[in-house]
ROSEPA-717632 format. One record per residue (C-alpha): residue in three letters; x, y, z; residue number from 0. Coordinates in steps of 0.1 Angstrom, whole numbers, m for minus. Layout:
N
(rec ala, (X, Y, Z), NUM)
...
***
This chain:
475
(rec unk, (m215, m433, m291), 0)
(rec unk, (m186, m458, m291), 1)
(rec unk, (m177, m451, m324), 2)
(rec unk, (m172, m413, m320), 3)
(rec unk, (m154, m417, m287), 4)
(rec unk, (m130, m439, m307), 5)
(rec unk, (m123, m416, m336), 6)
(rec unk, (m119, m388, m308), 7)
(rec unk, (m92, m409, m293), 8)
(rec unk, (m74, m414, m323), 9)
(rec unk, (m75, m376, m331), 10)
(rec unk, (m59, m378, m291), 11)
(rec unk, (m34, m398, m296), 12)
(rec unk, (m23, m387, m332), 13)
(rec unk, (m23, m349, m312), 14)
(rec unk, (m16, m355, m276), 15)
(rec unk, (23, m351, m275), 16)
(rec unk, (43, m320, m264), 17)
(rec unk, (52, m320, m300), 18)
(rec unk, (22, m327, m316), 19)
(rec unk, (9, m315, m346), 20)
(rec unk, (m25, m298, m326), 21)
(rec unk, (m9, m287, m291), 22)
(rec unk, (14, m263, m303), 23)
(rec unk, (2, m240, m270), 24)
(rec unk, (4, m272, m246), 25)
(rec unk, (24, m263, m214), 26)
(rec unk, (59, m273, m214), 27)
(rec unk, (70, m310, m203), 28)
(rec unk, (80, m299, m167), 29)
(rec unk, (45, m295, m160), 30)
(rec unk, (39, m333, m168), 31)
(rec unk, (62, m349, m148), 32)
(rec unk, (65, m342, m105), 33)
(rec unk, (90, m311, m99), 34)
(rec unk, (124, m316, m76), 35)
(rec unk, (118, m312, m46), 36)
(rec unk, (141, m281, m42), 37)
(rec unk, (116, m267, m69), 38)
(rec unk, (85, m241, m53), 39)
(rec unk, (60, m233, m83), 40)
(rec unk, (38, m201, m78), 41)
(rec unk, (10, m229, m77), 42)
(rec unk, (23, m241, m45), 43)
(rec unk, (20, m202, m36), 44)
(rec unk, (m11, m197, m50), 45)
(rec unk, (m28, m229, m47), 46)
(rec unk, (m27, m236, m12), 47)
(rec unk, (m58, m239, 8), 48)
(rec unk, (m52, m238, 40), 49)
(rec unk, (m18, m232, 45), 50)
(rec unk, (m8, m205, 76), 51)
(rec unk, (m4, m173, 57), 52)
(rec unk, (21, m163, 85), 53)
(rec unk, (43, m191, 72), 54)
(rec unk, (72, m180, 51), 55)
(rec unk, (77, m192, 10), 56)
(rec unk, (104, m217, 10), 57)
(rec unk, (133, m195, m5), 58)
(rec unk, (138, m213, m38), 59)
(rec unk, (134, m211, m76), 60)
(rec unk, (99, m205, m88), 61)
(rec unk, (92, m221, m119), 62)
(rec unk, (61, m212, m146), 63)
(rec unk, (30, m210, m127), 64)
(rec unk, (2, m236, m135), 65)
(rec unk, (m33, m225, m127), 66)
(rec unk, (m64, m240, m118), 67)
(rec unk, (m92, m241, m145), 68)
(rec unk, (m132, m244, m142), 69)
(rec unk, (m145, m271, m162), 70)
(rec unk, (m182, m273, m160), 71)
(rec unk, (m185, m250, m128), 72)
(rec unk, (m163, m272, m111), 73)
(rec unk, (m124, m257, m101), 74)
(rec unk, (m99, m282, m106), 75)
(rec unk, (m61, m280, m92), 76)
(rec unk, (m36, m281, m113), 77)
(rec unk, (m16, m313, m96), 78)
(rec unk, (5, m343, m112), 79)
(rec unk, (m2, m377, m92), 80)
(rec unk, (28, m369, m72), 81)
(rec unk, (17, m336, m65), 82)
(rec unk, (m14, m346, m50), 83)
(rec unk, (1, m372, m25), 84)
(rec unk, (23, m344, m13), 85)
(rec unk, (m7, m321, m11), 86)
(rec unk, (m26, m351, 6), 87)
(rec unk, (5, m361, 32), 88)
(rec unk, (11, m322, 42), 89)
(rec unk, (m29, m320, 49), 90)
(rec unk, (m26, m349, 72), 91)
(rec unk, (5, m337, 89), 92)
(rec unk, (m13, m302, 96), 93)
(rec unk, (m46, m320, 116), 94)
(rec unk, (m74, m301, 102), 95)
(rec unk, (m105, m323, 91), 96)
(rec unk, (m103, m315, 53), 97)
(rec unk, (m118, m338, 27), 98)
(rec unk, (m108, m347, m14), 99)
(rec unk, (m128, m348, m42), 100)
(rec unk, (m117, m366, m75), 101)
(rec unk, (m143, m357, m103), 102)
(rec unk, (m144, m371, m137), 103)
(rec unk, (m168, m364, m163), 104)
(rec unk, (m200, m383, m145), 105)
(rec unk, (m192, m361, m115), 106)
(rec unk, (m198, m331, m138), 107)
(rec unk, (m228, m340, m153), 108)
(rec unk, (m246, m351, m123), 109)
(rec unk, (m236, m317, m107), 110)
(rec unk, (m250, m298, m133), 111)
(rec unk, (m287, m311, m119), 112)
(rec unk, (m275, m319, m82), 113)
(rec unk, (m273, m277, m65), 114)
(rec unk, (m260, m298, m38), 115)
(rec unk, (m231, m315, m53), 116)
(rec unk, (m219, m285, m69), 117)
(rec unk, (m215, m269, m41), 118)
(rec unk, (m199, m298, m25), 119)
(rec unk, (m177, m300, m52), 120)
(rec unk, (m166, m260, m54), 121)
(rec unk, (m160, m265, m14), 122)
(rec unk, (m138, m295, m13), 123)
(rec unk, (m102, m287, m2), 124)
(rec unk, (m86, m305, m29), 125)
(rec unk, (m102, m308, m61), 126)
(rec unk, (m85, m339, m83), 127)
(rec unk, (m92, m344, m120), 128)
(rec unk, (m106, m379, m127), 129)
(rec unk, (m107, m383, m166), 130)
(rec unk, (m85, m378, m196), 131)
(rec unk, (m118, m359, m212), 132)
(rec unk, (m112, m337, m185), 133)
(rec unk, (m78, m331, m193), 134)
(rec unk, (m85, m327, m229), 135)
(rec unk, (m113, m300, m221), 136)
(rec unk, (m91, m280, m199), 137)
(rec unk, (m66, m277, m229), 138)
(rec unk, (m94, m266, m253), 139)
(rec unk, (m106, m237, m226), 140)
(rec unk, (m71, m224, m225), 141)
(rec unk, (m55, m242, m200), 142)
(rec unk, (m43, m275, m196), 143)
(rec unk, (m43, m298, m165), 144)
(rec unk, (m8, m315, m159), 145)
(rec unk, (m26, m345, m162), 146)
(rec unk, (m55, m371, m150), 147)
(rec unk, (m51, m377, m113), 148)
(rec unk, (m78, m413, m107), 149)
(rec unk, (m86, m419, m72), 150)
(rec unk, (m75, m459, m82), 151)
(rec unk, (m39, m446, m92), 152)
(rec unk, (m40, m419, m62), 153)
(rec unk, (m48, m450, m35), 154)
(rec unk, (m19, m472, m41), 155)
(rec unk, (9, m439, m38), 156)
(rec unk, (m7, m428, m3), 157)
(rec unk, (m12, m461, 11), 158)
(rec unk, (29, m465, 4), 159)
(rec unk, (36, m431, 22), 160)
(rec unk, (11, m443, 49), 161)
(rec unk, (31, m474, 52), 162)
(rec unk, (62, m448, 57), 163)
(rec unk, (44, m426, 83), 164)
(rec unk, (24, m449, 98), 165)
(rec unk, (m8, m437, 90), 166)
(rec unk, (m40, m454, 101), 167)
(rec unk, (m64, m460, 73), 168)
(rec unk, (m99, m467, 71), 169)
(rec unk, (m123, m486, 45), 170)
(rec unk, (m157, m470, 46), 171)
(rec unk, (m182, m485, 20), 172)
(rec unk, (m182, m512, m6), 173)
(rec unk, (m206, m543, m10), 174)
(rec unk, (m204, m570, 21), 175)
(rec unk, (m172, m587, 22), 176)
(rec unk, (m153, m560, m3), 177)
(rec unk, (m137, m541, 26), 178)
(rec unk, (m130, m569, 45), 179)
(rec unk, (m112, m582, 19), 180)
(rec unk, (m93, m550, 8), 181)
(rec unk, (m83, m544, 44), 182)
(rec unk, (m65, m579, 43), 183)
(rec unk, (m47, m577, 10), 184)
(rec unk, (m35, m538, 24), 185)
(rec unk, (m25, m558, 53), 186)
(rec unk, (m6, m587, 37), 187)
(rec unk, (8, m560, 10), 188)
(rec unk, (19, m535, 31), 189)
(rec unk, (36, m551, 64), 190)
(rec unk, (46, m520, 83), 191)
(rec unk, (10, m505, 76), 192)
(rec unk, (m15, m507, 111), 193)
(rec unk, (m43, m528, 109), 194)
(rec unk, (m66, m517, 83), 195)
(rec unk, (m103, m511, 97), 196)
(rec unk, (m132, m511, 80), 197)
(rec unk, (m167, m508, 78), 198)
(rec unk, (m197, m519, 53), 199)
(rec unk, (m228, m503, 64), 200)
(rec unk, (m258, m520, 53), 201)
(rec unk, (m271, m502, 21), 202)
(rec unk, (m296, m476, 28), 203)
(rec unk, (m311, m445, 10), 204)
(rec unk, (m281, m414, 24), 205)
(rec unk, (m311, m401, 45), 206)
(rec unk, (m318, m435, 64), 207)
(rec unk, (m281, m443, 74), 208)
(rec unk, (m270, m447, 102), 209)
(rec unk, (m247, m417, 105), 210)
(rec unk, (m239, m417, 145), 211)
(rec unk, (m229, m453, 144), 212)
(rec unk, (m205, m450, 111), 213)
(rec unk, (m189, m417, 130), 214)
(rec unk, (m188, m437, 161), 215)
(rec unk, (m168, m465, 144), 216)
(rec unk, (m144, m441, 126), 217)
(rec unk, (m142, m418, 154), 218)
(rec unk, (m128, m450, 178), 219)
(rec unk, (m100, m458, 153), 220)
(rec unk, (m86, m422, 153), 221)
(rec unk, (m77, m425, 117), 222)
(rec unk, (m52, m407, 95), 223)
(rec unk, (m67, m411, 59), 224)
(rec unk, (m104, m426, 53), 225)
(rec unk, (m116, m440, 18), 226)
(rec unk, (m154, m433, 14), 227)
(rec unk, (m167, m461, m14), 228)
(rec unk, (m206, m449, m16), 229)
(rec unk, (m202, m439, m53), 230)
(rec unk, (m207, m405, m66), 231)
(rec unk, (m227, m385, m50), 232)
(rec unk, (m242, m399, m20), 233)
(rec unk, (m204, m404, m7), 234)
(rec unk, (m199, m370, m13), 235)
(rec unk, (m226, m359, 1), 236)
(rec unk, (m221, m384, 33), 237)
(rec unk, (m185, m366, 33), 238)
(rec unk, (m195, m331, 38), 239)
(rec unk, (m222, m334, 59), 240)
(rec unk, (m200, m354, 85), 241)
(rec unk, (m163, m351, 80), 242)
(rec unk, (m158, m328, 108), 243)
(rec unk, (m176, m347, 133), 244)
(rec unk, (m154, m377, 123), 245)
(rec unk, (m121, m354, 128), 246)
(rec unk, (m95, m372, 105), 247)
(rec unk, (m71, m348, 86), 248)
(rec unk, (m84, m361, 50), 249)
(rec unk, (m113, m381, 39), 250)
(rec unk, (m114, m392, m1), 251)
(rec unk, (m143, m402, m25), 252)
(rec unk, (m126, m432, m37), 253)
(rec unk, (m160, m447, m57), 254)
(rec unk, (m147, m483, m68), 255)
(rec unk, (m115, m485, m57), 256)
(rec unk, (m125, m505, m23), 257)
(rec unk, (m134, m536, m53), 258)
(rec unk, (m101, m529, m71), 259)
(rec unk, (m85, m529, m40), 260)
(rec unk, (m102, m563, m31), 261)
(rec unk, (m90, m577, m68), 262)
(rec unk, (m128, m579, m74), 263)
(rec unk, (m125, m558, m105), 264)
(rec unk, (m93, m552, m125), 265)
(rec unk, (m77, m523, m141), 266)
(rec unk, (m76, m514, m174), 267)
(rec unk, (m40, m521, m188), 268)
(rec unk, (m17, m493, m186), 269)
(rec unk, (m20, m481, m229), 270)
(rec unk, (m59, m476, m222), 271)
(rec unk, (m57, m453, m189), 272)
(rec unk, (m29, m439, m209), 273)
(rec unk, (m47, m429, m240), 274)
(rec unk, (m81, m423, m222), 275)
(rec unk, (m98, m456, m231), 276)
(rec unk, (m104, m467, m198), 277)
(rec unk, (m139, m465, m200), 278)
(rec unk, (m142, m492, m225), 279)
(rec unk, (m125, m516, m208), 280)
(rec unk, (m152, m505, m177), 281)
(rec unk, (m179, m510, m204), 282)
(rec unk, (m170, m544, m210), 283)
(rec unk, (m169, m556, m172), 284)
(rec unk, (m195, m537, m159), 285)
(rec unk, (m221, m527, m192), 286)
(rec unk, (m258, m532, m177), 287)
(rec unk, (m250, m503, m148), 288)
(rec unk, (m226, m481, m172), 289)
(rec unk, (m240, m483, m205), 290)
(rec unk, (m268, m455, m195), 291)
(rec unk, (m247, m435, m171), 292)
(rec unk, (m220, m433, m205), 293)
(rec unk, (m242, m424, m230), 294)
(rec unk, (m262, m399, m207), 295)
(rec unk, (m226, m381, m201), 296)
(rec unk, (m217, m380, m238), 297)
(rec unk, (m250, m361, m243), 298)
(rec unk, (m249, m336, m214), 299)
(rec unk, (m211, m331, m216), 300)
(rec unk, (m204, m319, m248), 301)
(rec unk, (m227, m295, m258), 302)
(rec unk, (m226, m281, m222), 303)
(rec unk, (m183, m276, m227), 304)
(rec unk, (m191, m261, m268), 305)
(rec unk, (m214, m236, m245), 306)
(rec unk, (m190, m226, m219), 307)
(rec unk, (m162, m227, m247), 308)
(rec unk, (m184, m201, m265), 309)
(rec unk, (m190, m182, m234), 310)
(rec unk, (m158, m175, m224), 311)
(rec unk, (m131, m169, m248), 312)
(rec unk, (m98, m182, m240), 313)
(rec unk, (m76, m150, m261), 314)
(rec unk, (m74, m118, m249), 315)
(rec unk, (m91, m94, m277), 316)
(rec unk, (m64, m65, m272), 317)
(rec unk, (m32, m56, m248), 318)
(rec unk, (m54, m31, m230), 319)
(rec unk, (m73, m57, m213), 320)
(rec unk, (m50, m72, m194), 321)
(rec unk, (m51, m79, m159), 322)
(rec unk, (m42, m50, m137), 323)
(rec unk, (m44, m39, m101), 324)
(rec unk, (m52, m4, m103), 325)
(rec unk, (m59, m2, m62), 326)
(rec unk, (m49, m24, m35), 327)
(rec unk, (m62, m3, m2), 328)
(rec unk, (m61, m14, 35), 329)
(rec unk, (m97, m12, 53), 330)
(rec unk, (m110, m14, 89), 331)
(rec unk, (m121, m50, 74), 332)
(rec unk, (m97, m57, 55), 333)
(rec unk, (m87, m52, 17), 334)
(rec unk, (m105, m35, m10), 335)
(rec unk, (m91, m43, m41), 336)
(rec unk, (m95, m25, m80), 337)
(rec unk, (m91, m49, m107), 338)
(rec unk, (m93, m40, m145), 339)
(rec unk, (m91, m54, m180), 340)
(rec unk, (m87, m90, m182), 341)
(rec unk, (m89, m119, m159), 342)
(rec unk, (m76, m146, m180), 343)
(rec unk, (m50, m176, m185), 344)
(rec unk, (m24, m153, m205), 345)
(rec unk, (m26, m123, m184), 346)
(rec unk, (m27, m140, m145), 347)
(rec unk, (5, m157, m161), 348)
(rec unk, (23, m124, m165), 349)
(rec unk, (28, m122, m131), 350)
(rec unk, (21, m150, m106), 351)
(rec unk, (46, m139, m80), 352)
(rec unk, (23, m105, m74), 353)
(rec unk, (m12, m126, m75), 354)
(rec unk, (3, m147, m46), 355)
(rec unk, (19, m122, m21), 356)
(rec unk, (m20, m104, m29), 357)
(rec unk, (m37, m136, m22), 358)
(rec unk, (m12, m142, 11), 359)
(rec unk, (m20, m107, 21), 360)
(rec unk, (m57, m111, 20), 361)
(rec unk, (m59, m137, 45), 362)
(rec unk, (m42, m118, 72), 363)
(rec unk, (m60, m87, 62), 364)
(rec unk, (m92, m98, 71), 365)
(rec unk, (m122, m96, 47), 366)
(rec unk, (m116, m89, 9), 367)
(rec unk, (m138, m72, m13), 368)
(rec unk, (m127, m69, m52), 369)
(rec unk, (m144, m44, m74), 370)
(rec unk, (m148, m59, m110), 371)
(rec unk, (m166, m34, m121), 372)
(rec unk, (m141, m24, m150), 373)
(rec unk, (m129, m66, m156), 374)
(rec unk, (m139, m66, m194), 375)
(rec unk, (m134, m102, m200), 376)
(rec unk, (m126, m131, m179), 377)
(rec unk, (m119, m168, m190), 378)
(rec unk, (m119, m210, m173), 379)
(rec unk, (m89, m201, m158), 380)
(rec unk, (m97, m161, m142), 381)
(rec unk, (m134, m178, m127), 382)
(rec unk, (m112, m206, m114), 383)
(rec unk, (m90, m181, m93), 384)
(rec unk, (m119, m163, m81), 385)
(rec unk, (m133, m194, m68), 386)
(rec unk, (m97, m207, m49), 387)
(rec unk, (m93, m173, m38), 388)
(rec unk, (m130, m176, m16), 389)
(rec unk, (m117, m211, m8), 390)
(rec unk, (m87, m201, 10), 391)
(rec unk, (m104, m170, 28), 392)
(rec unk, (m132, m194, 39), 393)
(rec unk, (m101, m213, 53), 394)
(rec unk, (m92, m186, 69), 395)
(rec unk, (m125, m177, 81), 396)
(rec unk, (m127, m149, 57), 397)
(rec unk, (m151, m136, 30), 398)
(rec unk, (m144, m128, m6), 399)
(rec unk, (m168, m103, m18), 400)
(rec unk, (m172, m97, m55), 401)
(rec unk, (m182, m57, m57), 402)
(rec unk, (m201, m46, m88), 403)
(rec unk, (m191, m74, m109), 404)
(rec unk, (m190, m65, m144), 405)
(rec unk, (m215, m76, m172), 406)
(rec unk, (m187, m104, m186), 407)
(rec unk, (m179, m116, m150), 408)
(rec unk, (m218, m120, m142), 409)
(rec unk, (m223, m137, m177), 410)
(rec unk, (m197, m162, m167), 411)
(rec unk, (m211, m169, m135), 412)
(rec unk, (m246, m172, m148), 413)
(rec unk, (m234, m196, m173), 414)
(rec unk, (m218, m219, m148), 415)
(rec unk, (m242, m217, m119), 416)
(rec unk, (m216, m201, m100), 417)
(rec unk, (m235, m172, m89), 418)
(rec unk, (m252, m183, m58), 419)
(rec unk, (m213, m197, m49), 420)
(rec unk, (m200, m164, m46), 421)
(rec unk, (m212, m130, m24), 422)
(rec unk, (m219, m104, m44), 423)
(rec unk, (m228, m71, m37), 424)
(rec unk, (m239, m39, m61), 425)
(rec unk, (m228, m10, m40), 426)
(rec unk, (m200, m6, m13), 427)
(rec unk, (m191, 27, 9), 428)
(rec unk, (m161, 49, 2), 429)
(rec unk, (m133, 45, 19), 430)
(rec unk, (m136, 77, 40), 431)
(rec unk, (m169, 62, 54), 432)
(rec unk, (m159, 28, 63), 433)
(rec unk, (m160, 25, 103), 434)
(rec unk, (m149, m6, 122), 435)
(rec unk, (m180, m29, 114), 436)
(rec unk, (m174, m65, 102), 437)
(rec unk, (m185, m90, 78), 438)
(rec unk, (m203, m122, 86), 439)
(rec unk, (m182, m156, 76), 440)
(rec unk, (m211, m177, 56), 441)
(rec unk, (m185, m205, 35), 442)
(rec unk, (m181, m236, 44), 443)
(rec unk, (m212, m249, 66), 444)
(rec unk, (m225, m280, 78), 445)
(rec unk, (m252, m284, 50), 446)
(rec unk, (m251, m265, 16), 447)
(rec unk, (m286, m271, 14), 448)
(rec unk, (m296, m245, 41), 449)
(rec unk, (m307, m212, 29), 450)
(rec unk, (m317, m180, 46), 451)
(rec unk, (m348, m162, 28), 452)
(rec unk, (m339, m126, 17), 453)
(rec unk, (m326, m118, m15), 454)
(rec unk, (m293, m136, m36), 455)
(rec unk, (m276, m101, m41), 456)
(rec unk, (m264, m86, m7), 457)
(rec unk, (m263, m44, m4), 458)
(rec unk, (m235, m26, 19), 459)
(rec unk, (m251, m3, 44), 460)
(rec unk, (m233, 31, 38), 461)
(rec unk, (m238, 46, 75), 462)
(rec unk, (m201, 55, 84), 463)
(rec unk, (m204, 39, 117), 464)
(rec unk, (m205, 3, 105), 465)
(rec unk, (m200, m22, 74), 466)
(rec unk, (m225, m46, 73), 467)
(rec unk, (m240, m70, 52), 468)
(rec unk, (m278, m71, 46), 469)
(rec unk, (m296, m105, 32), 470)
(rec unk, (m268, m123, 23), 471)
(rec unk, (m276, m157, 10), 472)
(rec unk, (m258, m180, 38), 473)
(rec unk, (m245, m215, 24), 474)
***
């Protein structure tokens, strides 16, 4: 295993330039680097969970639109480092208990036999990419990530704007002592920062914690930002199930970076995270706990990226499938929308100013139901706007029903698990018969593993007087 992740670096680094011999379709510099501020991509139109649709766009120049991409099942945002910690600091500023998920290619793997992380993961409202593998695969499935976006290279940037804003900060997790520690080097680093507070539970199986007394303690300190240090997933998982009881604007995985923080571990130099060789520098300081987890990743990871890879075609097979919007129709619930040909990288990017006034328009609309019936292919990237589309509408307390999905699109969502993420529903009335009925809201609960019996696939009910919803599959 070491010896083919180093020839697959080399073949990295002799390729990963913007004018490499292999990455003649890379994205343009400007996607590498953090924009100018007087700069609005379509991303920041498009890409914006929970942002008040009734605010207006910034007037400014829109630059080429980066996308989000599924990896694995997982939807990742298509952020620089700076990017991120402006996405983080405007969550904070808006007061809405949100949380932020950084997966790298262990995440991934462990989803892929964990229901409940994958769903946790697919719900987060900021979904960071952990990993240069993960950058690399995003390229090969037709879309390349801006770049790798580690929770230990996020930390430092936001506990400097906390130090500006005076954010309170909070150290949940790490082995006795480690917090303590971190806190005081924060403190002794960063003068104008509050007190750092802390907390090291002792260890105990996710199901035996003490929950009310961690909220409690967090709860008291009225924090801006909290670090959860569990390690991947029980952190997670401790994360969703609680972080609106706690009530602070953003809580972050952060893994290991409480024991980086303290200066129990150190970072690989600079040239390894740069050239994605972190991991053996990880080996060496830590091989008895990741020797297993690494090899176990290299086995499930690839063949499971060759199969998505193979299931999904990143090139459009002919003009006539691009993406169009053949219908666009208000309803008594909201919008019912006719898509056709394509929903891929090449074609979304044809016109990304459309795509975002339609994905602004559907949260004020009310419920949104999208007829794929005649979508003939769809790629990483087209599953990856479906799946920020249902995230913002869930914001919104709003569904995103996928109507009569097309044999491609239900291929694609059987081959990432994503079906039981999504509503989906065979049959819908006409629009003459639609009365004033509503839709139940079923996103976002307190515990993706609850499940209603009745079956996956919900029907319409076609009486005029009503729209409603029959065994849907709540999450």
């Amino acid at each position: 295993f070491p010896a083919l992740a180093l020839l697959i670096t080399l073949y990295r680094l002799l390729s990963d330039t913007e004018d490499g011999l292999f990455l003649s379709h890379a994205l343009p510099s400007r996607h590498l680097t953090a924009r100018s501020s007087s700069m609005v991509s379509s991303a920041d139109l498009l890409l914006a969970p929970g942002t008040p649709s009734s605010t207006p766009a910034p007037e400014a120049a829109l630059e080429s639109p980066a996308w989000p991409v599924n990896i694995l099942g997982v939807t990742f945002d298509p952020l620089t480092l700076a990017g991120a910690a402006d996405r983080i600091e405007r969550m904070v500023t808006e007061r809405q208990p949100r949380y932020v998920v950084t997966p790298n290619v262990d995440f991934l793997v462990q989803a892929q036999r964990d229901p409940e992380l994958h769903q946790i993961l697919g719900q987060a409202h900021l979904v960071l990419c952990d990993g240069k593998p993960l950058v690399w695969a995003s390229h090969w499935l037709g879309n390349r990530l801006p770049g790798r976006v580690a929770g230990s290279d996020l930390a430092p940037l936001l506990l400097e704007r906390a130090e500006r804003n005076r954010w309170k900060i909070f150290l949940l997790g790490g082995a006795a002592g480690v917090a303590a520690e971190a806190a005081r080097r924060l403190n002794e680093r960063h003068p104008g920062l509050p007190e750092v507070q802390h907390y090291s539970p002792p260890y105990a199986p996710l199901e035996r914690m003490d929950h009310a007394e961690i909220v409690h303690r967090i709860r008291a300190v009225e924090p801006d930002l909290v670090l959860v240090c569990f390690g991947c997933p029980k952190q997670e998982k401790w994360i969703f199930r609680h972080h609106r009881d706690v009530g602070a604007p953003v809580m972050i995985g952060a893994g290991g970076t409480v024991d980086f923080l303290a200066d129990r571990l150190k970072r690989a130099p600079h040239w390894m995270r740069r050239t994605g060789t972190e991991w053996l520098f990880r080996l060496w300081q830590e091989p008895r706990r990741l020797f297993r987890r690494y090899a176990d990743d290299v086995v499930r990871f690839f063949p499971a990226l060759l199969a998505q890879r193979r299931q999904l075609p990143t090139t459009t097979v002919d003009h006539d499938a691009e993406t169009t919007i053949s219908q666009c129709t208000s309803t008594s619930y909201g919008l019912r929308i006719q898509a056709a040909g394509g929903l891929q990288n090449a074609a979304l990017r044809r016109g990304p100013e459309d795509w975002a006034k339609l994905l602004q328009r559907s949260e004020i609309s009310g419920h949104c139901v999208v007829d794929l019936a005649d979508v003939r292919a769809i790629d990483s990237t087209g599953l990856a706007f479906l799946a920020h589309w249902q995230r913002r509408l869930a914001g919104a307390r709003r569904n995103l029903i996928l109507l009569r999905p097309s044999r491609a699109v239900r291929s694609a969502l059987a081959e990432l698990h994503l079906t039981d993420h999504f509503i989906i529903a065979e049959d819908g009335p006409a629009r003459s018969e639609v009365g004033t009925g509503t839709l139940p809201v079923r996103f976002d609960s307190a515990d993706p593993r609850a499940r209603t019996r009745g079956p996956r696939v919900p029907t319409f009910d076609q009486s005029p007087s009503r729209l409603s919803q029959k065994g849907a599959v709540e999450k």
